[in-house]
C-alpha positions as CSV (number, residue, x, y, z in Angstrom):
1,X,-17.6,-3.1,-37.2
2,X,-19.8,-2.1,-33.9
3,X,-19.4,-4.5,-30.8
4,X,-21.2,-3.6,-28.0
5,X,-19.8,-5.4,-25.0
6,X,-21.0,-7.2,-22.0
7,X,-21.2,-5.2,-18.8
8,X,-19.0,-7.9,-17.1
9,X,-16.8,-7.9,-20.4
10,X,-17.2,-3.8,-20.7
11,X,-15.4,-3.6,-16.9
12,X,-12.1,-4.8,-19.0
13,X,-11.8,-1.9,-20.9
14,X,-12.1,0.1,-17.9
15,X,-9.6,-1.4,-16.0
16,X,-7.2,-0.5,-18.9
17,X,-8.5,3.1,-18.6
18,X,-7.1,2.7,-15.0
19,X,-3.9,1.8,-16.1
20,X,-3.1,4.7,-18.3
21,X,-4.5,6.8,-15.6
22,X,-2.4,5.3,-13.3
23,X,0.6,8.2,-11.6
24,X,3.2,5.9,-11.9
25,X,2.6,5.0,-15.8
26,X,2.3,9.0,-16.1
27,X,4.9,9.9,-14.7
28,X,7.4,7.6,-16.2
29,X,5.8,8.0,-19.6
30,X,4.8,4.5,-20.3
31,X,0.7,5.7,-20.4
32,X,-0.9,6.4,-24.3
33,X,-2.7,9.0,-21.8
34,X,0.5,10.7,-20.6
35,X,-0.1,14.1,-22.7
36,X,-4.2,13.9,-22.8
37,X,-4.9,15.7,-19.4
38,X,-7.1,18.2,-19.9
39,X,-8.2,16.5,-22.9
40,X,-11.3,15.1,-24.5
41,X,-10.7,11.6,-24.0
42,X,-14.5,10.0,-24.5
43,X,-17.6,11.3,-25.5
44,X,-19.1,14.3,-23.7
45,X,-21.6,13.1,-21.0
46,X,-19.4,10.0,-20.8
47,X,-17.7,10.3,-16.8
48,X,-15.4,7.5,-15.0
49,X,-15.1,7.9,-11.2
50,X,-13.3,6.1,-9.1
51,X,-15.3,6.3,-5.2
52,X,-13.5,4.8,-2.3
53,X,-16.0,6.3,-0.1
54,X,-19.0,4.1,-1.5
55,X,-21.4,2.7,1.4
56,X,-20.8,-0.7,0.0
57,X,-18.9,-1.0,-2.5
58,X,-16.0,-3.8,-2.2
59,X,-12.8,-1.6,-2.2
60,X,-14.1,1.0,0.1
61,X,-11.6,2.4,2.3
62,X,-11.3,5.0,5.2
63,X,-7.5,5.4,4.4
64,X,-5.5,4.4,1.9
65,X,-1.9,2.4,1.5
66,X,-0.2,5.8,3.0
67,X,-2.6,6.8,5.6
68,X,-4.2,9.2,3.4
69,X,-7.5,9.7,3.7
70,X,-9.5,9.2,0.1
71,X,-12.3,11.3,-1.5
72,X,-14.5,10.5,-4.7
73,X,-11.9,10.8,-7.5
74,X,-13.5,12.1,-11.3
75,X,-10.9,10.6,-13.6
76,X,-13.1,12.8,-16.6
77,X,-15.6,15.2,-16.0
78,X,-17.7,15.7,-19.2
79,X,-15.9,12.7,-21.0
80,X,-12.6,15.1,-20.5
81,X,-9.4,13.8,-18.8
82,X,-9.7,15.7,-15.3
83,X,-7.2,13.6,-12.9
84,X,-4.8,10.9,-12.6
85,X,-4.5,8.1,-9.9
86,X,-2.1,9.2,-7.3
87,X,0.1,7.9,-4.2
88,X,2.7,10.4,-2.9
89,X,5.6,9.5,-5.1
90,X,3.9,9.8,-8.3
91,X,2.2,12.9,-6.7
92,X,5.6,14.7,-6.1
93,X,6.9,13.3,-9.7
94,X,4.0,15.3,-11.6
95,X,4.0,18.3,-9.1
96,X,1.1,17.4,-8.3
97,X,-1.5,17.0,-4.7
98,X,-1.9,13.4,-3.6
99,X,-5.5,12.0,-3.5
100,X,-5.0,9.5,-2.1
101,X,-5.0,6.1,-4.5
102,X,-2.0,4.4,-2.9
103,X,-2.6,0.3,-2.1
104,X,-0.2,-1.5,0.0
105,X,0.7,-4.8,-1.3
106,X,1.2,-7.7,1.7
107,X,5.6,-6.8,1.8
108,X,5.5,-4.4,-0.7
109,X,5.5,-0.5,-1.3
110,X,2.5,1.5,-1.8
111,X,1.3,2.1,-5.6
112,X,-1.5,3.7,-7.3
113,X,-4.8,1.9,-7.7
114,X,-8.2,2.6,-8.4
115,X,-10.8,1.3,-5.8
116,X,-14.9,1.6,-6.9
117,X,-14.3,2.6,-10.4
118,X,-17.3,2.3,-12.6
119,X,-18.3,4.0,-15.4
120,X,-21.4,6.7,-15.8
121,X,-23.5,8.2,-18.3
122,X,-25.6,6.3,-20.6
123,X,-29.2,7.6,-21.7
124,X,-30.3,4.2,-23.6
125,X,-31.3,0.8,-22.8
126,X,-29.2,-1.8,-23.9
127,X,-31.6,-2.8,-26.4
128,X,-32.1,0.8,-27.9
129,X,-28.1,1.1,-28.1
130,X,-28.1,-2.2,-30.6
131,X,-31.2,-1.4,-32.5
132,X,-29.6,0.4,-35.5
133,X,-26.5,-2.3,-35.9
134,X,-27.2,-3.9,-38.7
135,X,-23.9,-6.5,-38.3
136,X,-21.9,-6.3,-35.5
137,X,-20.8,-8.6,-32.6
138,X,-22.0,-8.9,-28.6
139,X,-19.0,-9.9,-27.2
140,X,-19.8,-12.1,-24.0
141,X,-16.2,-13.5,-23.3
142,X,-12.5,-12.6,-24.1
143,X,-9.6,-14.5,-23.6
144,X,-6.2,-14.0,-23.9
145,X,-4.8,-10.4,-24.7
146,X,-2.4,-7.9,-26.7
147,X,-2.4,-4.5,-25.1
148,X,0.8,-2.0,-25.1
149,X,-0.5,0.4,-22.9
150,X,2.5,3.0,-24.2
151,X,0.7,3.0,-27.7
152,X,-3.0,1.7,-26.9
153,X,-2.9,-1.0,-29.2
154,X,-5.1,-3.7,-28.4
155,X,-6.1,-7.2,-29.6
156,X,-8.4,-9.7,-27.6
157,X,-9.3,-12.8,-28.5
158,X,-13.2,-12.9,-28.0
159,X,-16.9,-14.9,-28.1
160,X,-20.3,-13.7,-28.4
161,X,-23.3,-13.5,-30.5
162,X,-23.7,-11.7,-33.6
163,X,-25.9,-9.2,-34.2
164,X,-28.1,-8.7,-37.3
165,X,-30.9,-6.0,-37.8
166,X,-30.7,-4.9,-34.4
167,X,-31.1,-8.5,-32.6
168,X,-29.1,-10.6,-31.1
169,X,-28.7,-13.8,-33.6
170,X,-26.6,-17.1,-33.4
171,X,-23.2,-17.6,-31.6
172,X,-19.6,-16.8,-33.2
173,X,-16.3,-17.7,-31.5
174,X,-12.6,-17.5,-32.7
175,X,-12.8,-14.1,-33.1
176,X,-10.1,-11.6,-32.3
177,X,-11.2,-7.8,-31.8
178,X,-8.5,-5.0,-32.3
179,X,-8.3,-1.3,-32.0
180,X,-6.7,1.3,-30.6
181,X,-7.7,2.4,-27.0
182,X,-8.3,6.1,-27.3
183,X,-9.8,5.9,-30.9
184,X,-12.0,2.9,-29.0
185,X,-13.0,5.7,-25.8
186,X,-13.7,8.0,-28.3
187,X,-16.0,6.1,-30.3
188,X,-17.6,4.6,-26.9
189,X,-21.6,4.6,-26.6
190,X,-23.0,3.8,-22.9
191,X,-25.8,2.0,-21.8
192,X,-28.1,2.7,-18.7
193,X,-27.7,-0.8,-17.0
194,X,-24.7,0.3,-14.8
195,X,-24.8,-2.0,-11.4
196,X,-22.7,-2.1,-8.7
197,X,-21.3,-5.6,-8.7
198,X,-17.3,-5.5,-8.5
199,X,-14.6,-3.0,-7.8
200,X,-14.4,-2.2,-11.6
201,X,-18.1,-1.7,-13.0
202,X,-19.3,-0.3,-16.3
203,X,-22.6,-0.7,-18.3
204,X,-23.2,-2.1,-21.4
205,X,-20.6,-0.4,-24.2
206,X,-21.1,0.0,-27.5
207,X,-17.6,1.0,-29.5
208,X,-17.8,1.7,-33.7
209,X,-15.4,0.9,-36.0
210,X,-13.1,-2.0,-34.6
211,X,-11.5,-4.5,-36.7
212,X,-13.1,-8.0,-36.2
213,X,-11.7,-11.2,-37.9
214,X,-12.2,-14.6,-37.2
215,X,-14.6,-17.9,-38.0
């Protein structure tokens, strides 16, 4: 089934992005993305930057957790996997040049992070990228959550609204939404409503082909 997802719901999916991106997760082999650089990851057009030298934006930094000072990071250029998220240690694990993506922690040591991450790209309005669903779900909330970010499996229980002919029609809840994360980033439509509201920011997302059950 399509569900396109809220832009404040969509920024979820992102953040797990983040996680398999993250050094760390790399180099340990705990990320479903481990293998994939260099790799078509989402659609082409599709790019996820992560920008901690944003006038503005809420994790904008002039150095990070190391002293390092940061840059505007493409994670995928051309909906390819182009970088990971690095602080020094996970830089010198993969043989790699840190870019500076370490956070400090108040006590603890420095770790990967993202900072302004949003995701770029989309050609449609939200209403044109719904128009030819005929059933599928607007998710609007999710709670609770299933994710094993070493396979990608993942299962969210979610709310929303139905969608029937293209419109948005009457409200569902109890509904749990499954997939796999890379088959989901692959099948991933974007909207043209990006804003700049949070550390993590995407537009509308429409993904095909999840598994939907519930009331």
């Amino acid at each position: 089934m399509d569900v396109v997802f809220d832009p404040r719901i969509a920024g979820s999916l992102l953040g797990h992005f983040a996680a398999a991106v993250n050094g760390t997760s790399v180099a340990q082999g705990t990320s479903f993305l481990a293998s994939s650089k260099g790799k078509r990851i989402f659609r082409e057009g599709i790019d996820v930057i992560d920008d901690p030298t944003r006038p503005g934006g809420l994790a904008s930094r002039l150095f990070d957790g190391e002293g390092v000072r940061p840059r505007r990071l493409p994670l995928t250029e051309g909906g390819i996997l182009a970088n990971w998220l690095l602080d020094q240690t996970s830089a010198n694990q993969l043989g790699l040049t840190n870019n500076g993506c370490a956070r400090r922690a108040p006590g603890g040591t420095p770790s990967p992070s993202s900072s302004n991450l949003y995701l770029d790209g989309g050609k449609h309005t939200p209403e044109e990228l719904i128009s030819d669903i005929k059933e599928g779900v607007y998710i609007t909330e999710m709670i609770g959550s299933t994710i094993n970010m070493l396979t990608g499996d993942y299962s969210r229980g979610a709310s929303g609204f139905m969608i029937r002919n293209g419109q948005i029609a009457e409200p569902v809840a109890g509904l749990t939404v499954a997939g796999q994360l890379s088959d989901m980033f692959k099948n991933m439509f974007a909207a043209n409503d990006l804003l700049f509201r949070r550390s993590i920011n995407a537009p509308t997302l429409r993904i095909a082909d999840l598994m939907v059950a519930g009331e």
